[in-house]
N, C-alpha and C positions, 0 to 999 in steps of 0.2 A: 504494500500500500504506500510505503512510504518513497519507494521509489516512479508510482503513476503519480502522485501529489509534488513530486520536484520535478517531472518532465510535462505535469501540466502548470507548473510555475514559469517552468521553460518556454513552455509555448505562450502562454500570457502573455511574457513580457515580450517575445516576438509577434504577438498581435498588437501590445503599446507603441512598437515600432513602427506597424504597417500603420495602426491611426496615424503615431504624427505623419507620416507620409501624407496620408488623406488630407489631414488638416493640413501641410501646404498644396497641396492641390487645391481645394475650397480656397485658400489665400491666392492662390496664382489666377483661380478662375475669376474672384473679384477685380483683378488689375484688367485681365481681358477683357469682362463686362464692363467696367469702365473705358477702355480702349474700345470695345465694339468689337472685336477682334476674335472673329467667326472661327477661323481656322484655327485656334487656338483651343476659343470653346469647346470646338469637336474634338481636339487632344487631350484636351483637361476630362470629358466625357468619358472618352475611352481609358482613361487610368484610373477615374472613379470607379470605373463597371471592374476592370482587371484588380487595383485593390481591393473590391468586395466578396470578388471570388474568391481573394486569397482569403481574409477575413474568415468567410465564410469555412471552407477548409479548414483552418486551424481550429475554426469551433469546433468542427465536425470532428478534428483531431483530439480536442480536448474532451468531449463530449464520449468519443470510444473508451479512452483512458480513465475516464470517472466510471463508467458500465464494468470495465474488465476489472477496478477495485473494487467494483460494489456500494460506489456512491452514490449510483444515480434512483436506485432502488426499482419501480415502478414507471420511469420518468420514462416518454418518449422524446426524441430531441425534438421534436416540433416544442416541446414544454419547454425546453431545457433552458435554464438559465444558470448561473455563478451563482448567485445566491442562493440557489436550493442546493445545489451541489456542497457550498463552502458548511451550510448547514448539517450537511452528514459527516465534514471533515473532522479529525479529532481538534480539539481544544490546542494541544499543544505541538501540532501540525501546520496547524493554519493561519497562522501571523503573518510571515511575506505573500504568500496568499491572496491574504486581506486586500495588505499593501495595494499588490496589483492591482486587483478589483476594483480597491477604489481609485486609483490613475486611470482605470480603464474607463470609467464610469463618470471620472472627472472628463476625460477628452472626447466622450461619448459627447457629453454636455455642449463642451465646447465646439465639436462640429456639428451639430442639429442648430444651435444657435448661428454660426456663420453661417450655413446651408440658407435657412430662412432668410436672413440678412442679404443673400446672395441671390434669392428668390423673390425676396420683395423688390430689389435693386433692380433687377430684371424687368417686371413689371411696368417698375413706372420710367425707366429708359424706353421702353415698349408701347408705353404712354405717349407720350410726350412724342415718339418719333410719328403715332397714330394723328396726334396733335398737329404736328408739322404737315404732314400729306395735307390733312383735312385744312385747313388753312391754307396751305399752295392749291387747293383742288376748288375750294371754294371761292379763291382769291380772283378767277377769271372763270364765271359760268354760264357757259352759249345759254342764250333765252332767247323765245324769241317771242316779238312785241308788237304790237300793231303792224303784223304783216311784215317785220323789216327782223333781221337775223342782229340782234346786240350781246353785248357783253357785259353780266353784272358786277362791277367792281368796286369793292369797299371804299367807302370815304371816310371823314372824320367822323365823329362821333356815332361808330356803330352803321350809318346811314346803308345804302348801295346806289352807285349812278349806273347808268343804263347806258350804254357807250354804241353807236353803229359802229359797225365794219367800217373801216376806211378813212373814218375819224380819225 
């Protein structure tokens, strides 16, 4: 037992690694959404997906190793979490452990809050470019008026003047 609980200490702490990784990608992917910086976007993309598989893996890694000691008891990994796990752990096995757990759970924090940060950012850049069109699109709009083909275009205050071709 005591040797599945230091190769799943092991693997922890190589999953605290693959987050910080993540968490600079969430960090690089902000510079690009600021930058608009499409091609970038799509590579930041694909090494979120490829760190989640790893992620993911090593759960899955950790998750065998708590089964073959006997910790996970009834648990299927669809259930599976650290916390139910660390709960079967003994008392004085489980300290660095802990540790990890809660670094893991600290930078969990930390990337769901950038993510969103990153998400709402997106949004209203998305916004604002919807803004832009709609303004250019509405800024010269063929009407047509007493039989004669014009163009409505904004004035001061709010108004539209009504322009012929050729004007």
């Amino acid at each position: 037992m005591e040797d599945a609980i230091r190769n799943m200490e092991r693997l922890c702490q190589e999953k605290l690694l693959v987050f910080y990784k993540l968490l600079a990608v969430f960090r690089n992917e902000r510079k690009a959404i600021i930058k608009a910086d499409v091609a970038s976007l799509w590579t930041y993309a694909r090494e979120k997906r490829e760190l989640a598989e790893n992620i993911h893996d090593i759960r899955r890694t950790v998750f065998d190793l708590a089964e073959e000691a006997g910790l996970t008891g009834d648990m299927v990994f669809a259930e599976y979490s650290m916390a139910k796990i660390l709960a079967a752990v003994p008392v004085r096995e489980k300290g660095s452990l802990v540790n990890v757990n809660m670094a893991l759970n600290e930078i969990k924090r930390k990337i769901a809050a950038l993510s969103h940060e990153n998400r709402m950012y997106l949004q209203e850049s998305l916004k604002t470019i919807e803004d832009l069109v709609h303004i250019i699109t509405r800024s010269c709009v063929r009407e047509e008026r007493y039989g004669r083909e014009t163009y409505m275009r904004p004035t001061t205050y709010g108004r539209t003047a009504a322009v012929r071709e050729g004007v």
